[in-house]
C-alpha positions in Angstrom: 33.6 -37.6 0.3 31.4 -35.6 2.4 28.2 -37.5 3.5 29.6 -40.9 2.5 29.9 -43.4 5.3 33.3 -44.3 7.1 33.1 -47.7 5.3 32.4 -46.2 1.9 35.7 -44.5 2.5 37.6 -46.8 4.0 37.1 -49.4 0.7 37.5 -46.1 -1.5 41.3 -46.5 -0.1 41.8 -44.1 2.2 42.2 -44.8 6.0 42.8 -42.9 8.8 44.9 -42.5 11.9 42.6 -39.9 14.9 43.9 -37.6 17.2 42.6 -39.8 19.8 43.7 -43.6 19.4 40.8 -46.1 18.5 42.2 -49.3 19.1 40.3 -52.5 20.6 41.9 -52.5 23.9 40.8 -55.9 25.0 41.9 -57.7 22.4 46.0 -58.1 21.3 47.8 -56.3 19.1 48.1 -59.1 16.5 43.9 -59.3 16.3 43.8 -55.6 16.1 45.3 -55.5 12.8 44.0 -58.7 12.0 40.4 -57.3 12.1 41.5 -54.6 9.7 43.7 -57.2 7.2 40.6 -60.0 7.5 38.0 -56.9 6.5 39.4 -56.8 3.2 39.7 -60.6 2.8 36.2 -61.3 3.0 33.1 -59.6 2.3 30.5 -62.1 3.2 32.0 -62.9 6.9 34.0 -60.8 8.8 33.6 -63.1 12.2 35.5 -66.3 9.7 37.7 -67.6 11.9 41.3 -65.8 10.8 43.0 -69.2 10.1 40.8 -70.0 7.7 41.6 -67.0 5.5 45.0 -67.6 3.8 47.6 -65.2 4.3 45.8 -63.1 7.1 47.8 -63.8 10.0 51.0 -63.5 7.6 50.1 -59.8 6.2 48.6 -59.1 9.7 52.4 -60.0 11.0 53.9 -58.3 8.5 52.4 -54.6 9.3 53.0 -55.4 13.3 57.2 -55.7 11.6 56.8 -52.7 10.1 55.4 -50.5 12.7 57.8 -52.0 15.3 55.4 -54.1 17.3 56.3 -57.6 15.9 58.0 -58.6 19.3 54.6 -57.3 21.3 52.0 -59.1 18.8 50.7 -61.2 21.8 50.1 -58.1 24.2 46.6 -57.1 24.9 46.3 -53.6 23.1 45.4 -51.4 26.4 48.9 -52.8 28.3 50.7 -50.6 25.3 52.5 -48.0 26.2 50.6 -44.9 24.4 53.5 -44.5 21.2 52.7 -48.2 20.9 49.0 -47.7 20.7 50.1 -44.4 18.1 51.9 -47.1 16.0 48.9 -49.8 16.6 46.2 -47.8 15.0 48.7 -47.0 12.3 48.8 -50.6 11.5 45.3 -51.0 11.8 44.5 -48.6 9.1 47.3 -49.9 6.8 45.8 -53.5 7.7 42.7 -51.8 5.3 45.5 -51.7 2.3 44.9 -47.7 1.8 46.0 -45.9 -1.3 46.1 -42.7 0.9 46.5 -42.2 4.6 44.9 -39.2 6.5 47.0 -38.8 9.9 46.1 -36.3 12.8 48.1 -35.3 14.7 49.9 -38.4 15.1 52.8 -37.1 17.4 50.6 -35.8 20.2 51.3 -36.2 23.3 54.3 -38.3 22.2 57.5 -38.1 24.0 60.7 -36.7 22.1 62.1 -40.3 21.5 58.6 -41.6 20.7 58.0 -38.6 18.6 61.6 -39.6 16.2 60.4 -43.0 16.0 57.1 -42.2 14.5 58.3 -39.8 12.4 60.7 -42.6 11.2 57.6 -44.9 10.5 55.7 -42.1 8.5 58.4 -41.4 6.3 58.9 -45.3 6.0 55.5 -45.7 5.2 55.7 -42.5 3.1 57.5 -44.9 0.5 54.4 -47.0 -0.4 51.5 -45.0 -0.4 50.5 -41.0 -0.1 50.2 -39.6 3.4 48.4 -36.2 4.0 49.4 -35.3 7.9 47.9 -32.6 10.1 50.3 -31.9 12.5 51.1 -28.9 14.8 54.8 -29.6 15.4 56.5 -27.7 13.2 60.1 -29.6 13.5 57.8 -33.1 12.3 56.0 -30.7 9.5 59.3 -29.4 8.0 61.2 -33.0 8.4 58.2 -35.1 7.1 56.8 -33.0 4.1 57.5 -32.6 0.9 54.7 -30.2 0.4 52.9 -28.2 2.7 49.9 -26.2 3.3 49.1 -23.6 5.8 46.1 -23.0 7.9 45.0 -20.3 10.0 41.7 -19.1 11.3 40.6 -21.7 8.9 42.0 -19.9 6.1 44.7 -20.9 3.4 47.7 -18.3 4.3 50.5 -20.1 2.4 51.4 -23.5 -0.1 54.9 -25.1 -1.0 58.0 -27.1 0.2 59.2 -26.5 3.6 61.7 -24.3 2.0 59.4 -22.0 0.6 56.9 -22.2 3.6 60.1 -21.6 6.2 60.6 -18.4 3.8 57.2 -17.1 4.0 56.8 -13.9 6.1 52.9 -14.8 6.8 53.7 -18.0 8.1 56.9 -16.9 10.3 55.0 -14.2 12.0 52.0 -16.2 12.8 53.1 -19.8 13.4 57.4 -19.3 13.7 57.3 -16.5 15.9 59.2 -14.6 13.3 62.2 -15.5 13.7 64.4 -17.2 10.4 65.7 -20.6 10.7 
């Protein structure tokens, strides 16, 4: 993958969810996803007015349901609270119909109760396609993954299932402050 373009990517299957929320703030949450559901409708006009494309606005409806924004479609995307603008740009990359979904930190700067519910949507959307997450939260690492790798210093210091990674004495004294769960 290195060198090829985002789009290259992107209609490779494999979309991803930033650090720092890219969302069209001007426009509402319904046309965000939109966009991303129309890009992979059409490949000769992406401006097409969405009506025209059969089943756009559905599957565009659908993801808003699923990431729990179905009742906010209408809302410009910058009057979100930021957990709604998390979720958005969640649905805007599964809007591009990924076989594998690249998150980054998605819990930062979350609150606790926003935190549990997009855990909840990860492992929901966990179901249907692979997820590979970055994540510095431990609690969200050990809940969400099945397997896990650990980084430090940019080095690979331990791999397996949150059972054998809570185990590890590497990983407890750099990153658990070693002390056993």
């Amino acid at each position: 993958m290195t060198g090829l373009e985002q789009n290259v990517i992107s209609h490779r299957g494999i979309a991803t969810s930033y650090q720092i929320t890219n969302i069209f703030p001007k426009l509402t949450a319904l046309e965000n996803v939109r966009l991303a559901v129309q890009s992979r409708r059409t490949s000769f006009n992406l401006w097409s007015k969405a009506e025209s494309l059969r089943g756009t606005n559905e599957k565009a409806e659908e993801i808003l349901a699923k990431i729990g924004l179905a009742n906010r479609k209408e809302s410009l995307a910058a009057t979100l609270s930021y957990g709604e603008q998390r979720h958005l740009e969640i649905g805007i990359a599964l809007g591009t119909e990924p076989v594998l979904l690249l998150l980054d930190e998605p819990t930062s700067g979350l609150s606790p109760i926003e935190t549990k519910a997009t855990v909840g949507l990860i492992r929901e959307i966990a179901r249907g396609l692979s997820v590979i997450l970055v994540e510095h939260k431990m609690k969200v690492v050990m809940d969400l993954s099945d397997k896990i790798t650990v980084l430090h210093e940019g080095q690979v210091i331990a791999q397996g299932n949150p059972q054998e990674i809570r185990a590890n004495e590497t990983v407890r004294r750099v990153y658990l402050g070693g002390v056993r769960e």
